[in-house]
C-alpha positions in Angstrom: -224.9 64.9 4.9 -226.3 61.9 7.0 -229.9 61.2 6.0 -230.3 58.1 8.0 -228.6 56.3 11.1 -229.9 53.5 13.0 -229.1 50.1 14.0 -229.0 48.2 10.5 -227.5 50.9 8.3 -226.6 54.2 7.3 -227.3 56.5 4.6 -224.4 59.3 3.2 -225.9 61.8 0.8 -223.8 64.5 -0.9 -225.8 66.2 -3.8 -223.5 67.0 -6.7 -223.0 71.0 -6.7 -219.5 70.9 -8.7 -219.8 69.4 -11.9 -223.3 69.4 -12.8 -223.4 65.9 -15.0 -225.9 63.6 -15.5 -223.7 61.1 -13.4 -224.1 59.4 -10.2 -222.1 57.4 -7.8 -223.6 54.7 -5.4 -221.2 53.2 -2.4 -222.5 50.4 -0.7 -220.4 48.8 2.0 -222.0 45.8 4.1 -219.6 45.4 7.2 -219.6 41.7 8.1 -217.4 40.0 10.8 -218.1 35.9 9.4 -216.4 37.0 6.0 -213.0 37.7 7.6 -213.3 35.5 10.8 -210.7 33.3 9.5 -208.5 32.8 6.7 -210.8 29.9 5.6 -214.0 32.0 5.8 -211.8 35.0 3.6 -211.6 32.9 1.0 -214.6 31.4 1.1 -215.7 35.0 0.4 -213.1 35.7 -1.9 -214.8 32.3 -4.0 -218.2 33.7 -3.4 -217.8 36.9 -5.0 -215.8 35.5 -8.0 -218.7 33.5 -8.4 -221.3 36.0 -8.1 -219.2 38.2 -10.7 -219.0 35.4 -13.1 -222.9 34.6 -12.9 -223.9 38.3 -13.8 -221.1 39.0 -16.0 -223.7 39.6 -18.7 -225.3 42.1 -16.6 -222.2 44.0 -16.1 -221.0 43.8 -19.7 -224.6 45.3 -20.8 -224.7 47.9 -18.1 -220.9 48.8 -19.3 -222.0 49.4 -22.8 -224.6 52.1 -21.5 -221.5 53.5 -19.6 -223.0 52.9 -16.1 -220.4 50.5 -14.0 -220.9 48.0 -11.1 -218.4 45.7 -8.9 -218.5 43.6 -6.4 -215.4 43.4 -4.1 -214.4 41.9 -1.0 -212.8 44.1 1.7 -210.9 43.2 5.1 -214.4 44.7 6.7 -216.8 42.4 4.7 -217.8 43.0 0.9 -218.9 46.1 -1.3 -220.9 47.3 -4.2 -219.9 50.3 -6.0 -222.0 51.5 -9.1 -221.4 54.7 -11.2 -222.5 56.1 -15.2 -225.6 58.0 -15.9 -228.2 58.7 -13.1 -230.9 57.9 -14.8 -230.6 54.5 -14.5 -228.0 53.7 -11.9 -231.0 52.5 -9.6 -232.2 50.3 -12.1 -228.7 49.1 -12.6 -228.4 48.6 -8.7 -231.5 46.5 -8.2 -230.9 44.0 -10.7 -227.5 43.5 -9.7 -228.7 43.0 -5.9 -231.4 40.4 -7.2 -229.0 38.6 -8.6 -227.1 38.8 -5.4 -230.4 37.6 -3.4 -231.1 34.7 -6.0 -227.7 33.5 -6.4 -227.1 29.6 -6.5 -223.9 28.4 -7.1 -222.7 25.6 -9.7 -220.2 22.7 -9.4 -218.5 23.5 -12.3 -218.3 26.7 -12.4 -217.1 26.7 -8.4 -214.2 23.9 -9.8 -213.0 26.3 -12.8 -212.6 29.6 -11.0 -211.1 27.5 -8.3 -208.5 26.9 -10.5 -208.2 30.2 -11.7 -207.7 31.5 -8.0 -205.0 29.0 -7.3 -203.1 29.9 -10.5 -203.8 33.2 -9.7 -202.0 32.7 -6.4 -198.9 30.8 -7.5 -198.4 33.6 -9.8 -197.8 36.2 -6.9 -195.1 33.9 -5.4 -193.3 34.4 -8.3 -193.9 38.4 -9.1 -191.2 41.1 -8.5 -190.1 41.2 -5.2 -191.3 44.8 -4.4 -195.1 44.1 -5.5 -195.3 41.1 -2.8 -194.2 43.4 -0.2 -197.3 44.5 1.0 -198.6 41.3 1.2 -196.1 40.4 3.7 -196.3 43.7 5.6 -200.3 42.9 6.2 -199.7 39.4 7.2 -197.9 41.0 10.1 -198.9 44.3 10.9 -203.1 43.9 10.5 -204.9 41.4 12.5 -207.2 38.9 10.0 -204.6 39.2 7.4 -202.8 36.7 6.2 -199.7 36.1 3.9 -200.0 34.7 -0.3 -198.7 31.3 0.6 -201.5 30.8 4.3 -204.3 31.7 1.5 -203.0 29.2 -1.1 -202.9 26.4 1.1 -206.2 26.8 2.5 -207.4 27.7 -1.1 -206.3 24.3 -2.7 -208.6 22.6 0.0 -211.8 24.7 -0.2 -214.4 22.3 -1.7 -218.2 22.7 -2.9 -219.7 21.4 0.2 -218.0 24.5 2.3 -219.5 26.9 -0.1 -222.5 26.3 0.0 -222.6 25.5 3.4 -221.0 29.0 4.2 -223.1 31.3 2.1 -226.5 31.6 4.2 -224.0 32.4 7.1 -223.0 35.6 4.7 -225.1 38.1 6.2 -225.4 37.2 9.7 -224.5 40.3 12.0 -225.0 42.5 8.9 -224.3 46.3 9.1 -224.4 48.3 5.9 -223.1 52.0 4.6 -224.4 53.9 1.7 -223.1 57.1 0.0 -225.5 58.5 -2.8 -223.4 61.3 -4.4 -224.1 63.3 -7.9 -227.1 64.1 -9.8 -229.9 62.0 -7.6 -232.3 63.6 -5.4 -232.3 62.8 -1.5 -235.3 60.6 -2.3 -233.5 58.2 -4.3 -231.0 57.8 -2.2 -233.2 56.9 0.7 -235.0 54.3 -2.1 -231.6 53.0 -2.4 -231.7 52.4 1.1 -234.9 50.7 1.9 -234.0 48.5 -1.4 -231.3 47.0 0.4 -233.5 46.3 3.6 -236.0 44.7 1.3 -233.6 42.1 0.5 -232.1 41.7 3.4 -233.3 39.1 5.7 -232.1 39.6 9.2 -233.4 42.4 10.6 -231.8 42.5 13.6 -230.0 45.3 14.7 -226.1 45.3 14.7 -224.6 48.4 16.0 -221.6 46.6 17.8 -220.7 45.1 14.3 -220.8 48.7 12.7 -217.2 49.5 14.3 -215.8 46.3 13.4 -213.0 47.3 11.8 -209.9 46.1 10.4 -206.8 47.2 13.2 -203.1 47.6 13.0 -200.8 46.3 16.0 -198.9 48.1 18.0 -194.9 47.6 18.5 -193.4 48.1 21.9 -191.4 51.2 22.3 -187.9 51.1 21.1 -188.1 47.5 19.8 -186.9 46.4 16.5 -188.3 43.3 14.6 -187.3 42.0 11.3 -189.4 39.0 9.3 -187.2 36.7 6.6 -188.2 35.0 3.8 -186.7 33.5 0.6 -188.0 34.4 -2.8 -190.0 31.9 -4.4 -188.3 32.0 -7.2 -185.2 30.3 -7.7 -183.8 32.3 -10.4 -184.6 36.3 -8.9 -181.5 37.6 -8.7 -183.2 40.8 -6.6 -183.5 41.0 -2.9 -186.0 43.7 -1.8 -186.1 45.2 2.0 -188.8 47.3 3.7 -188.0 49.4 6.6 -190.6 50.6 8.8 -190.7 52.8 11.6 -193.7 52.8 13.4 -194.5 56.2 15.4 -197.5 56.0 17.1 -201.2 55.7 17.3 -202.3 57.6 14.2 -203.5 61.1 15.0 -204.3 63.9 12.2 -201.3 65.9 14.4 -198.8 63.1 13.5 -200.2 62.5 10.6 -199.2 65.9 9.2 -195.6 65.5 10.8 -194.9 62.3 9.3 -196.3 63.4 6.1 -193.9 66.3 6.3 -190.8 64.5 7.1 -191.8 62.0 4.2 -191.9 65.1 1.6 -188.7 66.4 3.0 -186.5 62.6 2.6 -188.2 61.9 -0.5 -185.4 63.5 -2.5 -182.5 62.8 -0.5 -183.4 59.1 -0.3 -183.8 58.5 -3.8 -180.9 60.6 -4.7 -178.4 59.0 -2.4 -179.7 55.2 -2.4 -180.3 54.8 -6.0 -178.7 57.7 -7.8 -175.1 57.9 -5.9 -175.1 54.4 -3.9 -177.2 53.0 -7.1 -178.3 50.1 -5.0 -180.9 49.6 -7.3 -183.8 50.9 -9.7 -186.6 50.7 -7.0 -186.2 53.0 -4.6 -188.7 55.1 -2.7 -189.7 56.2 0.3 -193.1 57.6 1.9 -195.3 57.7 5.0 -197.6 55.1 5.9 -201.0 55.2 8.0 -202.4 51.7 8.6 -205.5 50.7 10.7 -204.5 53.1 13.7 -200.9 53.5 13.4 -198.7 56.1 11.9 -195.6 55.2 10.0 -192.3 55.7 7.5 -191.1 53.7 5.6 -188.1 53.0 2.8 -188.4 50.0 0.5 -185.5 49.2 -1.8 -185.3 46.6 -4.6 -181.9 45.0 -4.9 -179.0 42.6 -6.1 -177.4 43.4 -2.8 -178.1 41.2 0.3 -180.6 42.9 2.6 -178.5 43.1 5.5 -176.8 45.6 3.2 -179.6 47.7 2.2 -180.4 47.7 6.0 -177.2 49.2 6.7 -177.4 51.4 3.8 -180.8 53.1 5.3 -179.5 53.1 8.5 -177.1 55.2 7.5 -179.1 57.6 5.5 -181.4 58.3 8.2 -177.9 58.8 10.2 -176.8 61.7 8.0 -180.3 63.2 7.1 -180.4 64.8 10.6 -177.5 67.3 9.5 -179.0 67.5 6.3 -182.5 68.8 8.0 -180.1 71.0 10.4 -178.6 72.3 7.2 -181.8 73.2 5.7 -182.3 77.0 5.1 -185.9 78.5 6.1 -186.6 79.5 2.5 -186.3 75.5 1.6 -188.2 73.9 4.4 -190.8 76.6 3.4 -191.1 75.1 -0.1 -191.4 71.5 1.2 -194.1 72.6 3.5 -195.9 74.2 0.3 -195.2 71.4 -1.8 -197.1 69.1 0.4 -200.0 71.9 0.9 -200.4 72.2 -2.5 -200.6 68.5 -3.0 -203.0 68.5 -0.3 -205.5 71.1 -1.4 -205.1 70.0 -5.6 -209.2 70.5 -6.4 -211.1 67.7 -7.6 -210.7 66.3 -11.3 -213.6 64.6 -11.9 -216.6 63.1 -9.8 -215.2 59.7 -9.6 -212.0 61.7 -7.9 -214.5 63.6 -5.1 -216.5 60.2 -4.5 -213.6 58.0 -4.1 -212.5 61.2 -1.2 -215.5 60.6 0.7 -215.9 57.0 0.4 -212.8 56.4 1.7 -213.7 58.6 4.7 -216.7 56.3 5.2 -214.5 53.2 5.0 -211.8 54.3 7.7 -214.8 55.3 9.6 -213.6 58.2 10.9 -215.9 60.4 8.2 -213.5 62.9 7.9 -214.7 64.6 4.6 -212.7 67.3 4.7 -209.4 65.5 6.1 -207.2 67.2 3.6 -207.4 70.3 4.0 -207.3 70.2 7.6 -204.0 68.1 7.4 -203.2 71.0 4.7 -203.7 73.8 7.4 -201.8 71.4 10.3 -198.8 71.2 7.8 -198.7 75.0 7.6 -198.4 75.6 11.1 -195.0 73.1 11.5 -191.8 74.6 12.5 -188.6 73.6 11.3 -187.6 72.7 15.4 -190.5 70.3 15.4 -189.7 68.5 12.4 -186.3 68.2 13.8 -187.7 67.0 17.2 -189.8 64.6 15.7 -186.4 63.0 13.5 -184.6 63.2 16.8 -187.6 61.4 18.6 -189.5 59.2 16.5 -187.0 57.8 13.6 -183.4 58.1 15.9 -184.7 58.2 19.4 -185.0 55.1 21.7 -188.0 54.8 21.8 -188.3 54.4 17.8 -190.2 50.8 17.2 -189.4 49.5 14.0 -190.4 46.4 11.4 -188.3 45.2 8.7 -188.6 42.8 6.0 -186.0 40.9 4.6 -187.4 39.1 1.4 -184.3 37.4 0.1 -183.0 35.9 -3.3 -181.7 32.8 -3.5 -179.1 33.9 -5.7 -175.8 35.3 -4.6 -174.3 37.6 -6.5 -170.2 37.1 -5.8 -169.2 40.3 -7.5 -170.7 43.0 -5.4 -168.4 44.3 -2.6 -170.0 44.1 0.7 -167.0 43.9 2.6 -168.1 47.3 4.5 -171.0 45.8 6.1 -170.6 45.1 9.4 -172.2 41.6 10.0 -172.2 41.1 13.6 -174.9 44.0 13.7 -177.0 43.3 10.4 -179.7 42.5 10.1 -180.5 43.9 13.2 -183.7 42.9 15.3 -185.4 40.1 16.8 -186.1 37.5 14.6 -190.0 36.9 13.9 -189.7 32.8 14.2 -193.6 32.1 14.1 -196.1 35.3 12.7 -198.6 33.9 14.6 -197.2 33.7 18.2 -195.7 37.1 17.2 -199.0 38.9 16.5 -200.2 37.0 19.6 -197.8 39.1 22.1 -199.0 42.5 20.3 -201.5 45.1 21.7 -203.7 46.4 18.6 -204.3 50.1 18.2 -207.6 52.1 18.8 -209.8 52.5 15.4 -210.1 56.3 14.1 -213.0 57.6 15.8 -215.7 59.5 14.0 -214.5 63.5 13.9 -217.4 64.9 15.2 -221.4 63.5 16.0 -223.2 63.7 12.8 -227.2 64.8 13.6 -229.2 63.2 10.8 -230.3 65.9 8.1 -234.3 66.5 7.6 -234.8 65.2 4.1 -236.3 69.0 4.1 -232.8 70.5 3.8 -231.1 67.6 1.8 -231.9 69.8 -1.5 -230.6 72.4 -0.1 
């Protein structure tokens, strides 16, 4: 329930009715535009909270001994605080953590060493499997304020003291903060929790424009195909790895539980035919993808084989899967669609499990609590036909907008036969040349808007 709303903040409250522990969870999300305005200003923050981390390391060590846990984390929407053990003295825990916060002053050498650390740190994802940098890449193209490994190294290595701490009273400019109290703690607390934050903060001005400033995906044009190139890092990875996405459309909870669908129903047949009978390699897997207001698919494969091969070799899987689906007896598309219900509606493990639910809802800033089970209930109601529309539409249709990544090994491997693929059409798509003047030519999607007005709850009925 929503105990407070008004231009600085607001204050999520969910009393804990399902486990009954002496444990509490407290999400604190401070939404500010300066931290991601830039690459240099991300990792200016990025610094800053390594630093802050490192200066009350001896809190956190002491506070995890007594089982209670607290991090500090920056976000694409600003930076977070999430703290979590025993009730009692989670507060406690909280305040002294946020003093430190407030008092902060950073050193020279300390600033120099984890420095360092970052840029090694960075180096060191270059050079990872090519699968786990994927995403990485994917961001730097899809998200606006992203950007890839390599833009953050180089502006890393140049960062110096001076910036710092010429950057850290801009922190909080513009500030708009979320809070979810859930567990054992009483309405009361929470709203102490609250007013403890305002007492350190020093701008009170209010900032409702910057409290749905979030993070966005662009938009491809309809029935365009783009595909970004790189070369692996490393000289000596003999592995390719390509992802294919297809975007379908502004994200909606309707496609959402189409595209979630379809992904349950390939999941199988993709892994069986790519990597068990084409064996083009051990990583393999496909899955839906909602990003920041778009709705997607995606395959991803892992390879010794060129990518311009494993293009071809989805292409053609997608090709075939539309008999496959036609194929399909009732009885078998009724088990998918239970599959993925069940999935859906699987109750809550633990309280960490049910907070991290609702955070997230707060995050996306749609605060769609109960998101699941409506998606659960949406799922139930698709037909067979409309699943075979929306293949025949969205993934093979001309409309279908697509974004594939090509991140290549330097290595050639001379005894895989390839002499199948038909070159003159892979890779197909227009060549990103330059991200930037790409992204530049893009329309961004519309944020997820809240599901419903949420009236603030007399502190009264927050027991209740």
């Amino acid at each position: 329930m929503l105990l407070l709303s008004n231009g600085m903040s607001r204050l999520w409250y969910k009393k804990d009715d399902r486990f009954w522990q002496p444990r509490g969870y407290i999400y604190l999300t401070f939404k500010l535009p300066h931290t991601h305005a830039s690459v240099i200003n991300s990792m200016l923050s990025t610094l800053y909270i390594q630093m802050i981390n490192d200066a009350l390391k001896d809190l956190q060590y002491d506070a995890a001994c007594a089982d209670l846990r607290i991090s500090f984390v920056k976000t694409n929407q600003g930076l977070d605080i999430t703290a979590s053990g025993f009730n009692e003295k989670l507060i406690v825990l909280l305040t002294r953590f946020l003093q430190g916060v407030v008092s902060f002053e950073p050193k020279k050498d300390r600033f120099e060493i984890l420095k360092d650390k970052t840029i090694r740190h960075l180096k060191n994802l270059l050079y990872e499997v090519p699968y786990s940098q994927m995403s990485n890449y994917y961001n730097s193209l899809i998200n606006e304020r992203s950007w890839s490994t390599a833009e953050k190294l180089e502006v890393f290595e140049k960062l110096t003291f001076e910036q710092l701490t010429s950057f850290i009273p801009t922190i909080y400019e513009g500030v708009f903060f979320e809070t979810l109290v859930h567990g054992n703690v009483k309405h009361e607390e929470a709203m102490e929790v609250d007013s403890l934050i305002k007492s350190l903060i020093t701008n009170n001005i209010d900032n409702l424009q910057v409290s749905n400033n979030r993070l966005r995906s662009y938009l491809l044009p309809k029935g365009k195909s783009f595909r970004f190139e790189t070369d692996l890092k490393d000289p000596k990875n003999v592995n390719s790895c390509i992802q294919h996405v297809t975007q379908l459309d502004v994200y909606s909870e309707e496609l959402s539980a189409l595209s979630g669908l379809f992904a349950q129903l390939i999941h199988e047949p993709c892994f069986d035919t790519l990597r068990t009978k084409e064996q083009l390699g051990y990583v393999v897997f496909s899955s839906s993808l909602n990003n920041h207001g778009t709705a997607n698919i995606r395959i991803l494969i892992q390879s010794e084989h060129t990518t311009p091969y494993l293009e071809w070799r989805i292409n053609n899987f997608y090709e075939t899967f539309g008999q496959t689906l036609k194929d399909m007896t009732q009885e078998d598309f009724d088990k998918h669609k239970e599959a993925l219900c069940n999935s859906l509606l699987q109750k809550f493990k633990n309280m960490s499990e049910e907070s991290a639910r609702y955070t997230a809802a707060i995050y996306l800033g749609d605060y769609n609590f109960t998101h699941r089970q409506k998606k659960a209930k949406l799922v139930a109601d698709i037909t067979k036909q409309q699943i075979i529309d929306f293949y025949e539409s969205y993934i093979m249709g001309e409309n279908a907008s697509k974004l594939i990544l090509h991140l290549k090994s330097q290595v050639e491997n001379k005894e895989l036969d390839e002499s199948e693929l038909d070159a003159a059409k892979y890779p197909s798509g227009q060549l990103i040349e330059d991200v930037g003047s790409f992204k530049s030519t893009l329309f961004v999607a519309p944020v997820r808007q809240p599901m419903k007005n949420f009236e603030v709850t007399a502190p009264a009925q927050a027991e209740k």
